[in-house]
Short mmCIF file of the C-alpha atoms (twelve columns), coordinates in Angstrom:
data_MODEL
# 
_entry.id   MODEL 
# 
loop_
_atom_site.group_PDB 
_atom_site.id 
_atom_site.type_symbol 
_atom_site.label_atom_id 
_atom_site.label_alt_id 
_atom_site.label_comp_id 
_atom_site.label_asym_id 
_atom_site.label_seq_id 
_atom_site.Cartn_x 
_atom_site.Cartn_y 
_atom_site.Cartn_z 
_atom_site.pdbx_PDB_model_num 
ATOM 1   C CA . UNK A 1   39.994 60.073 -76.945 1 
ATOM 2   C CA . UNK A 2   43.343 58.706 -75.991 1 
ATOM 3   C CA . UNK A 3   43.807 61.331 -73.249 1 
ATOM 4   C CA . UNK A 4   40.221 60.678 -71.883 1 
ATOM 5   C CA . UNK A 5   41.189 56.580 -71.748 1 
ATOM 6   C CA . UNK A 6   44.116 57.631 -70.493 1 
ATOM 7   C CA . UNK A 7   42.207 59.558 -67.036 1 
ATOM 8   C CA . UNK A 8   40.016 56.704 -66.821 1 
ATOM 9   C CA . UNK A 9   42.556 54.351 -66.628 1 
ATOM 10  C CA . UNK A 10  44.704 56.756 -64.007 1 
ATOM 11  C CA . UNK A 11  41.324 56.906 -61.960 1 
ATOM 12  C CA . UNK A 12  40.624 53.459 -62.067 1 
ATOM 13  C CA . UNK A 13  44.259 52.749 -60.593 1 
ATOM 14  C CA . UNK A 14  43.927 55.299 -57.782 1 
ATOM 15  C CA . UNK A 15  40.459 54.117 -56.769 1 
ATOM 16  C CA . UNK A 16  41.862 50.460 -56.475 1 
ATOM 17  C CA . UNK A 17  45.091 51.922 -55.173 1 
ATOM 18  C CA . UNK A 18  42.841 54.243 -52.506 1 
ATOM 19  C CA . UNK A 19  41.014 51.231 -51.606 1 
ATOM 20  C CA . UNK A 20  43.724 48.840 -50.743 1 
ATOM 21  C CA . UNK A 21  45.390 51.116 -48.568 1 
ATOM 22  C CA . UNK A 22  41.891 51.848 -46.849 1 
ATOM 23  C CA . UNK A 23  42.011 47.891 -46.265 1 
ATOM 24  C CA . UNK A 24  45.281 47.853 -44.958 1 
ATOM 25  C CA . UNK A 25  44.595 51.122 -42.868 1 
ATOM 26  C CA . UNK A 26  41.815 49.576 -41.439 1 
ATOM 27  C CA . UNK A 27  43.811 45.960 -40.965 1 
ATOM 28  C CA . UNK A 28  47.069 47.705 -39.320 1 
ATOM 29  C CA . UNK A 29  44.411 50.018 -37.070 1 
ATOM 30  C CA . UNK A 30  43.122 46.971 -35.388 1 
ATOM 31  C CA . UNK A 31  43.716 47.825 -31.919 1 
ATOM 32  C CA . UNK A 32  43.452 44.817 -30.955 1 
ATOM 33  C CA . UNK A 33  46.808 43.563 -33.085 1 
ATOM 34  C CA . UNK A 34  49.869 44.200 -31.749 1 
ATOM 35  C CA . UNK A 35  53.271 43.778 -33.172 1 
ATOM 36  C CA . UNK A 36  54.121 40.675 -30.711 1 
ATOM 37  C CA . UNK A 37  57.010 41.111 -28.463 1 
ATOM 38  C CA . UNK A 38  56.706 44.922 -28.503 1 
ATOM 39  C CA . UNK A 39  55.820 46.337 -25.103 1 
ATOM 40  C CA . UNK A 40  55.413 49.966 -26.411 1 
ATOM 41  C CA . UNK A 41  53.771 49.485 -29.741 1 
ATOM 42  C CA . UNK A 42  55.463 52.200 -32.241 1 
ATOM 43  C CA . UNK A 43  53.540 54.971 -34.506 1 
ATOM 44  C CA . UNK A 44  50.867 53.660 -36.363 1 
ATOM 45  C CA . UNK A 45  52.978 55.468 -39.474 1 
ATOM 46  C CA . UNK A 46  55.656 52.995 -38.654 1 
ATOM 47  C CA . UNK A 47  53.334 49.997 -38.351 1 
ATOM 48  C CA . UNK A 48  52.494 50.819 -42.217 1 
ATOM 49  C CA . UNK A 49  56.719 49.942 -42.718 1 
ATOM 50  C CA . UNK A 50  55.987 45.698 -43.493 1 
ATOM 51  C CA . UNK A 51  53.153 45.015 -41.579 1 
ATOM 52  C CA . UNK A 52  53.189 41.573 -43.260 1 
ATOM 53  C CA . UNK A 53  56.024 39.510 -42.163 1 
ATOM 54  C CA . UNK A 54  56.297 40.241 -38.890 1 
ATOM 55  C CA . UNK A 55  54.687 38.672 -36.161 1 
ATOM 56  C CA . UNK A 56  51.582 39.902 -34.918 1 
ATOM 57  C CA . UNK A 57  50.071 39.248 -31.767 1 
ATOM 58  C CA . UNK A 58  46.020 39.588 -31.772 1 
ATOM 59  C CA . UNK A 59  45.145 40.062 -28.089 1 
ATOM 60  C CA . UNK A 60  41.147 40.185 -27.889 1 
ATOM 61  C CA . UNK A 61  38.972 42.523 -25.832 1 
ATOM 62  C CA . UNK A 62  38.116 39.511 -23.891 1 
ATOM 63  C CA . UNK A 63  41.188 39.490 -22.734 1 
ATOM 64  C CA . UNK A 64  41.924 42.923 -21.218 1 
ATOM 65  C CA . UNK A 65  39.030 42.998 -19.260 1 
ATOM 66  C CA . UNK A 66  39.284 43.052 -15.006 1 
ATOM 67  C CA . UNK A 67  37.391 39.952 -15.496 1 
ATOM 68  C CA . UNK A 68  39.824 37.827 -17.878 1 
ATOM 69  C CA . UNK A 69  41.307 34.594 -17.220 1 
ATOM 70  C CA . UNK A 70  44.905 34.436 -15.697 1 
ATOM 71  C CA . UNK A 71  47.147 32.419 -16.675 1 
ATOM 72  C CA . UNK A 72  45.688 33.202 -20.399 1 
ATOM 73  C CA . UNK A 73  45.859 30.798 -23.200 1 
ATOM 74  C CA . UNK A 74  47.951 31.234 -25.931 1 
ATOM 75  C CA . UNK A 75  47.499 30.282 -29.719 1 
ATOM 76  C CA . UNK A 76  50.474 29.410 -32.119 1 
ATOM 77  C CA . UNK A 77  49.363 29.946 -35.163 1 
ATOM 78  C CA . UNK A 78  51.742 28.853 -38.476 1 
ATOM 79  C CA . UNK A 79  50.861 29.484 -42.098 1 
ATOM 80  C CA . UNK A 80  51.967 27.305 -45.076 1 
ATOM 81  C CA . UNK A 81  55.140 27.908 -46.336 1 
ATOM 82  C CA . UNK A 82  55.675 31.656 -48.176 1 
ATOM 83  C CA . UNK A 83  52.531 32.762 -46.066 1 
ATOM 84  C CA . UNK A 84  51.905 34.938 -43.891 1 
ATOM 85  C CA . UNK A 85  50.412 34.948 -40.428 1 
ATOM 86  C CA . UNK A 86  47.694 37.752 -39.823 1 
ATOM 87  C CA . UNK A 87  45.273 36.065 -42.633 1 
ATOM 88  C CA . UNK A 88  45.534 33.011 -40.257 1 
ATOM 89  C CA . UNK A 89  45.355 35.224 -37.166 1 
ATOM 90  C CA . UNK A 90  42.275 36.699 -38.468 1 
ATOM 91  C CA . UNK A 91  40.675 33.448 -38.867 1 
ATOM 92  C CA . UNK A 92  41.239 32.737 -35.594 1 
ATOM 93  C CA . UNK A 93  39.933 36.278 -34.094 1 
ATOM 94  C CA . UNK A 94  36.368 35.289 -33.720 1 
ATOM 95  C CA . UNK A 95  37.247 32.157 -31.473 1 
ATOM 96  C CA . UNK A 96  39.891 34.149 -29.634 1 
ATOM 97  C CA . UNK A 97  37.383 36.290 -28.645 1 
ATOM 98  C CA . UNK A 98  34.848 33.823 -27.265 1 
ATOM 99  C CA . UNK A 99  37.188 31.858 -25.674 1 
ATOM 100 C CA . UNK A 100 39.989 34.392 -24.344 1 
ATOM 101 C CA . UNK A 101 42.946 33.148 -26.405 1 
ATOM 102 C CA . UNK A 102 45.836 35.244 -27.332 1 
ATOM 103 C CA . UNK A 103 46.890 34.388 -30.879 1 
ATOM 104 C CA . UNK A 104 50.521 34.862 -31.962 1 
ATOM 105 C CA . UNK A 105 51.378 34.539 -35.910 1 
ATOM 106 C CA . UNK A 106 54.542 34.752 -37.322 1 
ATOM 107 C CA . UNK A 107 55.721 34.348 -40.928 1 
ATOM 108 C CA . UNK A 108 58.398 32.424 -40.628 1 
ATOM 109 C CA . UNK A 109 60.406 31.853 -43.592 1 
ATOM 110 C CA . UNK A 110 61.086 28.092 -43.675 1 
ATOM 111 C CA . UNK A 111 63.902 27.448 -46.334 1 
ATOM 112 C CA . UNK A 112 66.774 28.931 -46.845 1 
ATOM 113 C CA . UNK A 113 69.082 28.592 -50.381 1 
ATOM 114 C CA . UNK A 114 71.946 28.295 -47.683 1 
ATOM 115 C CA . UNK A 115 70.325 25.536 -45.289 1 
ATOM 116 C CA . UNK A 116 69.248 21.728 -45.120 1 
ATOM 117 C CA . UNK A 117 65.821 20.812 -44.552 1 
ATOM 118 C CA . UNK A 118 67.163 19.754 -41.238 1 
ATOM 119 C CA . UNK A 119 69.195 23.118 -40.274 1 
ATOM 120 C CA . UNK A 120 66.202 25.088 -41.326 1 
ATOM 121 C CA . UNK A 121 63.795 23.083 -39.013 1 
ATOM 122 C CA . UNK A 122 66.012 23.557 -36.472 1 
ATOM 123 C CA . UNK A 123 66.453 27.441 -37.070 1 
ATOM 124 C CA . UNK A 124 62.386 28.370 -37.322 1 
ATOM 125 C CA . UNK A 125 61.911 26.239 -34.242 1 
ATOM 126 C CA . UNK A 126 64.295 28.412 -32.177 1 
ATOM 127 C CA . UNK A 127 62.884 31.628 -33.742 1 
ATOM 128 C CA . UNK A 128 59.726 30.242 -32.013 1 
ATOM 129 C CA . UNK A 129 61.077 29.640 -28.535 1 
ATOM 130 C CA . UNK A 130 62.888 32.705 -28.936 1 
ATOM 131 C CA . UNK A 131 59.382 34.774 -29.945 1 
ATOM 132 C CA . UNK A 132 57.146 32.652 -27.464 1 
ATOM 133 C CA . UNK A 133 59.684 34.159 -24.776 1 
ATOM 134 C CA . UNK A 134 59.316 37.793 -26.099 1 
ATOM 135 C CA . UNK A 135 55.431 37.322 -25.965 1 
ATOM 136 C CA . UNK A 136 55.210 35.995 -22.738 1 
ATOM 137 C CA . UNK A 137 57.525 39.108 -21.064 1 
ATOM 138 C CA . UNK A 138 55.362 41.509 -22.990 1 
ATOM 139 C CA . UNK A 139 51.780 40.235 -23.090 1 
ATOM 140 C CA . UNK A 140 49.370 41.827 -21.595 1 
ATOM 141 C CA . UNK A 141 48.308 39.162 -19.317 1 
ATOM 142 C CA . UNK A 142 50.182 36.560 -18.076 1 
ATOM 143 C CA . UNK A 143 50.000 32.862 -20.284 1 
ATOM 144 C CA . UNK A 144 49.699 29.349 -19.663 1 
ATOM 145 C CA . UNK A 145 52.810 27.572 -19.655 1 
ATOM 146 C CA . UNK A 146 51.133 25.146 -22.614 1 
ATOM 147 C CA . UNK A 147 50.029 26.798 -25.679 1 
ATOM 148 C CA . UNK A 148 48.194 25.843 -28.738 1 
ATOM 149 C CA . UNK A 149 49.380 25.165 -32.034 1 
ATOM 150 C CA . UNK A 150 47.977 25.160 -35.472 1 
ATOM 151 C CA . UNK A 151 49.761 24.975 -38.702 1 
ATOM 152 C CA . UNK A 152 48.641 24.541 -42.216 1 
ATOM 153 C CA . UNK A 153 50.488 22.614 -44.706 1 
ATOM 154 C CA . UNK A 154 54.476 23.254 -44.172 1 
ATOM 155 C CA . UNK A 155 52.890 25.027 -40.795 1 
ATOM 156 C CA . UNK A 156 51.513 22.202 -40.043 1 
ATOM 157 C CA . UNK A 157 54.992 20.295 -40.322 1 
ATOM 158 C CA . UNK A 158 56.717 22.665 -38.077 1 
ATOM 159 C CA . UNK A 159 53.775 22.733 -35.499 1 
ATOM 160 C CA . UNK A 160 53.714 18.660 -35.105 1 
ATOM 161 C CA . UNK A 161 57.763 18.849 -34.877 1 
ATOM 162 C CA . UNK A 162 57.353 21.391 -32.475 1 
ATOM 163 C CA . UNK A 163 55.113 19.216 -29.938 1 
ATOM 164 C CA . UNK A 164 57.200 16.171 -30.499 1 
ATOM 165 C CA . UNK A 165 60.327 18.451 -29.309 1 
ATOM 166 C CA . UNK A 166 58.683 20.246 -26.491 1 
ATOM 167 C CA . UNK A 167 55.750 18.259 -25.304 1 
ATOM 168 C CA . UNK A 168 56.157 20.138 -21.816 1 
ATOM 169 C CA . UNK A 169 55.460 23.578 -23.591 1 
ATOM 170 C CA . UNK A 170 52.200 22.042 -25.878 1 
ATOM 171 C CA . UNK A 171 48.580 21.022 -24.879 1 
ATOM 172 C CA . UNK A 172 47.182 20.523 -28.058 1 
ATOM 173 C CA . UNK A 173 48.034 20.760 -31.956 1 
ATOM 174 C CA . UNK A 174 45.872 21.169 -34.861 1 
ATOM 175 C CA . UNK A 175 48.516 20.391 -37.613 1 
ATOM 176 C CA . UNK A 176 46.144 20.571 -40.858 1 
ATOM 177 C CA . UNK A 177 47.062 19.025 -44.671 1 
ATOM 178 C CA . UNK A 178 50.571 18.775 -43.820 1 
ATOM 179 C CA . UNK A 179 52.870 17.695 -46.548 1 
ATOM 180 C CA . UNK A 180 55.386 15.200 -44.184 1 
ATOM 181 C CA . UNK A 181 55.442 13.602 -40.895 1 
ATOM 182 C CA . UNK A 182 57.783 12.655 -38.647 1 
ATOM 183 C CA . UNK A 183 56.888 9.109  -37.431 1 
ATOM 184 C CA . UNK A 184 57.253 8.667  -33.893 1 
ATOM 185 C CA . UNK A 185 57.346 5.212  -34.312 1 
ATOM 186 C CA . UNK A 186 60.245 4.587  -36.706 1 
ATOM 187 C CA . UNK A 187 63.819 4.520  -35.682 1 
ATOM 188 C CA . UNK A 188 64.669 5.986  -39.509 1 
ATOM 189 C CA . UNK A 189 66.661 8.845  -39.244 1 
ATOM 190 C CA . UNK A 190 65.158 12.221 -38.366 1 
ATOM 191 C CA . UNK A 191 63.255 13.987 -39.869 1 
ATOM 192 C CA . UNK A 192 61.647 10.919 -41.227 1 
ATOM 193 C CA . UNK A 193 61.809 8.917  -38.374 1 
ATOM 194 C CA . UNK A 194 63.081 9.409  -34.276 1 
ATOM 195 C CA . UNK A 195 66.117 8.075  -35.084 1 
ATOM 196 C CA . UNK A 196 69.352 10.396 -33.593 1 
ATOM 197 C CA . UNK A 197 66.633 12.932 -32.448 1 
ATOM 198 C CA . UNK A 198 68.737 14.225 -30.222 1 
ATOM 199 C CA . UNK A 199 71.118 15.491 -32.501 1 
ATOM 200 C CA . UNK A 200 68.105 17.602 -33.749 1 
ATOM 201 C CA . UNK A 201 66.637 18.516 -30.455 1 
ATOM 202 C CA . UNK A 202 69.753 20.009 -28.116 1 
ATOM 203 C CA . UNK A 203 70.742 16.613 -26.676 1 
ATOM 204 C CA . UNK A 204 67.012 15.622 -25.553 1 
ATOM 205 C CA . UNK A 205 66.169 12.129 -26.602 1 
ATOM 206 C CA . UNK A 206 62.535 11.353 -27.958 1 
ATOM 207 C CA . UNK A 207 60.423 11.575 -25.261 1 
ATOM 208 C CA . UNK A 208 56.615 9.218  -26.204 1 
ATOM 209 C CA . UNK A 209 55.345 9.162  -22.866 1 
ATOM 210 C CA . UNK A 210 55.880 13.261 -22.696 1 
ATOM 211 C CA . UNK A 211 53.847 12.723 -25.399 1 
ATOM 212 C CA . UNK A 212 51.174 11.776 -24.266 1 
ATOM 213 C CA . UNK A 213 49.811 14.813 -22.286 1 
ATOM 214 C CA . UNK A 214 49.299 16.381 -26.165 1 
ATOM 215 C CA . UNK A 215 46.546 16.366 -27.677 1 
ATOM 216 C CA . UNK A 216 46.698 16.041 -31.395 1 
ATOM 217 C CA . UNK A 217 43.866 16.451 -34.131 1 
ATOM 218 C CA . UNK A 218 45.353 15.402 -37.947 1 
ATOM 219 C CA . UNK A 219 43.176 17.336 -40.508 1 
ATOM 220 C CA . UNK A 220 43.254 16.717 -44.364 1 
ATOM 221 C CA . UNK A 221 41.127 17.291 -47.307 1 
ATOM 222 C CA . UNK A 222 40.170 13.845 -48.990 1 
ATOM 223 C CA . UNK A 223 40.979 15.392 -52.683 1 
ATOM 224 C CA . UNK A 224 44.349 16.661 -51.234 1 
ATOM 225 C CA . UNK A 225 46.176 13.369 -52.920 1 
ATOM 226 C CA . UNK A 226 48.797 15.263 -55.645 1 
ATOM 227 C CA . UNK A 227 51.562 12.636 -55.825 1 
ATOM 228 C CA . UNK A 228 54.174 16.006 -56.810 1 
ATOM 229 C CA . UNK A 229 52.983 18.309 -53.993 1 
ATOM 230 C CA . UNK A 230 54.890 15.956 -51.466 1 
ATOM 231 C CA . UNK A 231 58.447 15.069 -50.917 1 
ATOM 232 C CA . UNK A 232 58.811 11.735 -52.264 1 
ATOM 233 C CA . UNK A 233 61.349 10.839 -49.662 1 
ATOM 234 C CA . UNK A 234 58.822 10.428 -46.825 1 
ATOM 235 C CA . UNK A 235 56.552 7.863  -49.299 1 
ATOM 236 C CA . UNK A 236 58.133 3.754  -47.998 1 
ATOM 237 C CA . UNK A 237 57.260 5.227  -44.090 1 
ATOM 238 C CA . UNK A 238 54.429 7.819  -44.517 1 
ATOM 239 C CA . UNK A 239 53.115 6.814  -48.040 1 
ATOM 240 C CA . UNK A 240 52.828 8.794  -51.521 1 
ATOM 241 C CA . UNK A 241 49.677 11.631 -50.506 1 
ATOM 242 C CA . UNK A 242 49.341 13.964 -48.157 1 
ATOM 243 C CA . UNK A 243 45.775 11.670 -46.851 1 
ATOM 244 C CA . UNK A 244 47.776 8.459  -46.481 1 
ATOM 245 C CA . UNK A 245 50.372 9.820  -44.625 1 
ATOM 246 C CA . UNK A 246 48.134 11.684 -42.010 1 
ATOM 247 C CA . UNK A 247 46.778 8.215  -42.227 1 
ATOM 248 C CA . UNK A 248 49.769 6.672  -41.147 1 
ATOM 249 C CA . UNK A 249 51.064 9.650  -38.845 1 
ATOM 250 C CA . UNK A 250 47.376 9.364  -36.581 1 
ATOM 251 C CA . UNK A 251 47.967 5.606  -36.581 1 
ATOM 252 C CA . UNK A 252 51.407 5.707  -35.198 1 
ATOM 253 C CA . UNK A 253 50.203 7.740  -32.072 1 
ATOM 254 C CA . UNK A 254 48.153 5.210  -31.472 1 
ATOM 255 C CA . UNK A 255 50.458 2.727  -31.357 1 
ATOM 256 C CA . UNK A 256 52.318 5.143  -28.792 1 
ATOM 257 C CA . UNK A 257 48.674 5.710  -26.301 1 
ATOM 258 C CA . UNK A 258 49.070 9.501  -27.389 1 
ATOM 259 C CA . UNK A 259 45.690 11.278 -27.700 1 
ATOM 260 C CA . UNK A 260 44.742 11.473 -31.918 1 
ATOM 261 C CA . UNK A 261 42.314 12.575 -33.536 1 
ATOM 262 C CA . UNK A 262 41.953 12.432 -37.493 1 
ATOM 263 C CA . UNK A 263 39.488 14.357 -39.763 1 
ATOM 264 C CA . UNK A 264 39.323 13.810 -43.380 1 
ATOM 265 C CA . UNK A 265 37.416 16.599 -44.592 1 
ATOM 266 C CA . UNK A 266 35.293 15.920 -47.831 1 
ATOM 267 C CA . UNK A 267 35.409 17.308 -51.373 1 
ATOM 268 C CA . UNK A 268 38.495 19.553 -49.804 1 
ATOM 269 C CA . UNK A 269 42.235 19.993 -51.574 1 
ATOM 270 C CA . UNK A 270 44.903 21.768 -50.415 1 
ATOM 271 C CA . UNK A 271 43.603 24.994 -48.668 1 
ATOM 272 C CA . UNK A 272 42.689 25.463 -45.585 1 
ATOM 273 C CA . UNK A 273 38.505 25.717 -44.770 1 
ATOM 274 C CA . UNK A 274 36.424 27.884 -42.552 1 
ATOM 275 C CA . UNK A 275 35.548 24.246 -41.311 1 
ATOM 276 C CA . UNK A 276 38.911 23.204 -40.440 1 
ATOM 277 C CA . UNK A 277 39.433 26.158 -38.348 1 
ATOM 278 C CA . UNK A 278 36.329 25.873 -36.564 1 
ATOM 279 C CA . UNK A 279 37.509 21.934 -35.710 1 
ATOM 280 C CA . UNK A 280 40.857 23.173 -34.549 1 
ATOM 281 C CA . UNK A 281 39.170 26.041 -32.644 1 
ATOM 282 C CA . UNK A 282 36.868 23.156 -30.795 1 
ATOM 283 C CA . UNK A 283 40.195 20.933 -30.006 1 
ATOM 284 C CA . UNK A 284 41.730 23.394 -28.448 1 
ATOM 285 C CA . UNK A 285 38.331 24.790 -26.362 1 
ATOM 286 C CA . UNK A 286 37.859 21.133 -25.344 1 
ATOM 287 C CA . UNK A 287 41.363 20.885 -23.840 1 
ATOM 288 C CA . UNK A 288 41.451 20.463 -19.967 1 
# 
């Protein structure tokens, strides 16, 4: 009886095993992903390595075609933090297709034991330029010189950080239930605040009226309000949830005439909704 439990058991396993790597075959055989920055794309035996922190690139039919757009539009897409990109990339395949957008998705890892907040934001942000240049020699098309960004929770930190430091390389953000802000409106010391940005942003001074050629939608879930999920530093200038302060972050691009949207998206926490994506999706189509 033992030994019988015991074949089940080992059958069970290898059918579940079986069937995950059938998943993952049929993920990582996606010819339509590409390992991003790659311009001869390796084995698929050596795609199977860690398919899941590197970035991918998803680069849709729609797109290869004698008919596609050129200059081609790129999406940024950035997961929460400990994420990974292709989940977010394959959210964003069905749009991509319709509308002829490359998607690029890292997983970047955002802390470091070794590193301040500060050093850290620094470091992912020049992993970005550094993979947005890599993409841009190797893509199969060429892309527009502004991209699209959208980042969920510590994503969606980095991708609003991102626009405020290179408003010349961004048309649009979609930075969704994001856990801290930087206010463009406050002279406190970055992160929390402009203040000595340009110790943080390779001599460039904050730049609002750059600003304003972004377009920014601020998403959050109205039930998304766990006073311990958010760095309490940021509550005196973005306040104590993760709703009040994209509140407060919408408001003060106002102040600044920079384009803001915000959606509060009912009966939601902290994950990130078909609906969301299909609001980011329409932000970015409706982008001159």
């Amino acid at each position: 009886m033992r030994r019988l439990f015991l074949l089940i058991a080992l059958g069970v396993s290898v059918g579940v095993i079986a069937g995950a790597v059938a998943v993952r075959a049929e993920s990582v055989l996606d010819a339509r992903y590409r390992i991003a920055g790659w311009e001869r794309q390796p084995p698929v035996w050596e795609r199977f390595a860690d398919p899941d922190r590197g970035p991918v690139l998803f680069v849709p039919a729609s797109v290869t075609g004698p008919d596609a757009p050129a200059p081609t539009a790129l999406v940024l897409a950035l997961p929460g933090l400990g994420g990974i990109g292709r989940p977010l990339a394959d959210g964003l395949s069905d749009a991509a297709e319709s509308h002829r957008w490359l998607v690029l998705a890292p997983s970047p890892i955002y802390e470091r034991q070794d590193e301040s907040f500060s050093v850290a934001d620094l470091r992912v942000d020049d992993e970005i330029l550094q993979l947005l240049d890599l993409v841009r020699r190797t893509a199969p098309r060429p892309t527009a010189q502004r991209i699209f960004v959208v980042g969920f929770s510590r994503g969606a930190q980095t991708a609003h950080r991102f626009a405020l430091r290179h408003p010349d390389l961004v048309a649009a953000v979609a930075s969704l239930s994001a856990g801290s802000y930087t206010m463009p409106n406050s002279e406190l010391d970055y992160p929390l605040g402009v203040g000595h940005f340009a110790t943080f942003n390779g001599g460039h001074v904050f730049d609002p009226v750059a600003l304003r050629s972004v377009r920014f939608l601020i998403g959050v879930g109205d039930a998304d309000t766990s006073l311990a999920a958010v760095p309490a530093d940021w509550n005196a200038v973005g306040g104590t949830t993760r709703v009040e302060r994209a509140q407060r972050f919408a408001g003060a691009l106002r102040t600044l005439a920079i384009p803001v949207r915000l959606e509060i998206f009912p009966g939601v926490g902290h994950v990130l909704t078909p609906d969301m994506l299909t609001t980011a999706e329409e932000w970015f189509a409706a982008t001159p």
